[in-house]
N, C-alpha and C positions, 0 to 999 in steps of 0.2 A: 126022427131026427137024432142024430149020433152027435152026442156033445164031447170032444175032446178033454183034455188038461189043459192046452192053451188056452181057446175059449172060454173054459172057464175061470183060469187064473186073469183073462185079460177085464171078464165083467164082472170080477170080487175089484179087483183094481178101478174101474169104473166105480160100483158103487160103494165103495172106500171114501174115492175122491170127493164122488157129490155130497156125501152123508156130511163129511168134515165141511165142506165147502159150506153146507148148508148151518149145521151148528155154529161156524164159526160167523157165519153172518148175523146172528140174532146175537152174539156178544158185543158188536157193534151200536146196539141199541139198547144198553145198560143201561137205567137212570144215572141220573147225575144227582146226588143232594149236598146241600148247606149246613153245616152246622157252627156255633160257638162253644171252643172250648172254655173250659172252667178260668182261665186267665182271659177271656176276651180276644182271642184268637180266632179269627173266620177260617174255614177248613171248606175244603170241596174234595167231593170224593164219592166213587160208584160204588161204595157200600154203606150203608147207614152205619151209626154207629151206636154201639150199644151203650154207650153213660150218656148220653146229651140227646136233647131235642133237636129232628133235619127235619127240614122241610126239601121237596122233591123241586129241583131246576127242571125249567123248561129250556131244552138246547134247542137251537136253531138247526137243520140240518143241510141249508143248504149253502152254497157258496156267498162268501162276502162278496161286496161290491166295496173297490177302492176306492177307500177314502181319504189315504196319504197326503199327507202336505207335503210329499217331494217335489221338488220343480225340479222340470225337466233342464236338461241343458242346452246351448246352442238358441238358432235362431227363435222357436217357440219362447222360449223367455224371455228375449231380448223384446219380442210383442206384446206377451204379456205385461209388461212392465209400462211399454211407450203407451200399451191402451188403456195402460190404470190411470197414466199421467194424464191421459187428455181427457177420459172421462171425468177425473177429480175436476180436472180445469170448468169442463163443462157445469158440474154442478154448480159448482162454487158460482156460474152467473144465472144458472137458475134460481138459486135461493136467492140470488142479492135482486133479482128481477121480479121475483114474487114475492115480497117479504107479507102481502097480506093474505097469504094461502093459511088454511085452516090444517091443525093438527089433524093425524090421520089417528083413525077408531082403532083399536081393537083387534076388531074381527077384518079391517083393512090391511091392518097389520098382521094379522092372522096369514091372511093369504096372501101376500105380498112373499110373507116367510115361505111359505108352501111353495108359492113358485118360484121363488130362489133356488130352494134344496133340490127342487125337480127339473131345474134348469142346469146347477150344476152338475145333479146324476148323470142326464144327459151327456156333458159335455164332456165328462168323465169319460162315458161310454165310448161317446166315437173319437174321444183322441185317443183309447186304449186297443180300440180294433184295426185288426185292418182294413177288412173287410165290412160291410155296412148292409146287410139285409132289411126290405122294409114289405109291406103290403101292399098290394095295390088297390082301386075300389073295388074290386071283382074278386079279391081274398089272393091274387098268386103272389111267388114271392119272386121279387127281384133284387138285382143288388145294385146298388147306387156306385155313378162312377166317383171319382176322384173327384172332378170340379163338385160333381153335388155333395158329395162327401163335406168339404172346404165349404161349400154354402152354409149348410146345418151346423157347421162348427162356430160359423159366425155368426149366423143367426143364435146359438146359442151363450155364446160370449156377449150379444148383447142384451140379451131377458139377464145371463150373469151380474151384466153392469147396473142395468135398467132396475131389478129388481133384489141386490142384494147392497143394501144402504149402509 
């Protein structure tokens, strides 16, 4: 096999590329530590630092899930709004209907929270996509039309209501 000067200028260049490609990926994965400065100052930073005690952060590495208090604009608010009002209304003749209902526990309240936050996530989720892939009993994936889309949203707007007090 007769190796040219192109060929081999073109796989010094190849492996150039991946060498860096590859070292610069593992800088991406620096710790991250904590420390207090001598005046009470918090500091964060990917090098320890020589006068003061750090202790080593655990960074998350993958994507947030929005949790923003922006409200949208347009028609969705204008629902979100009429369905808080009627929900309030609703309570308000629950309680006065059951005034000898028992305090709830704890661990009811526990999970009452739980499926709030998990009902919200949700709802988050499918007003943020467009598109809405699910499972079906047999593992394939399919994606949900629009009306079903709209369904889960409402269903989930009301575990929101139902379940965050």
């Amino acid at each position: 096999m007769i190796l040219n000067r192109e060929t081999l200028k073109l796989s010094f260049h190849q492996i150039t590329f991946i060498s860096l490609l590859t070292l610069s990926s593992t800088l991406c994965f620096a710790g991250i530590y904590k420390w207090v400065d001598a005046e009470g100052n918090t500091h964060y930073g990917q090098q320890r630092p020589a006068d003061a005690q750090s202790e080593s952060m655990n960074v998350q590495m993958h994507a947030p899930v929005n949790q923003s208090t922006y409200q949208k604009s347009g028609a969705e608010k204008s629902d979100d709004q009429t369905g808080t009002q009627e929900d309030g209304a609703e309570q308000k003749q629950e309680t006065t209907a059951k005034p000898e209902e028992k305090k709830e526990t704890s661990a009811e309240k526990q999970r009452r929270l739980a499926t709030c936050a998990k009902a919200r996530k949700s709802l988050a989720a499918m007003s943020s996509q467009g598109r809405v892939r699910s499972k079906d009993k047999d593992g394939n994936i399919t994606y949900l039309s629009q009306q079903q889309k709209d369904a889960k949203i409402k269903k989930h707007k009301n575990l929101v209501a139902k379940h965050c007090k």
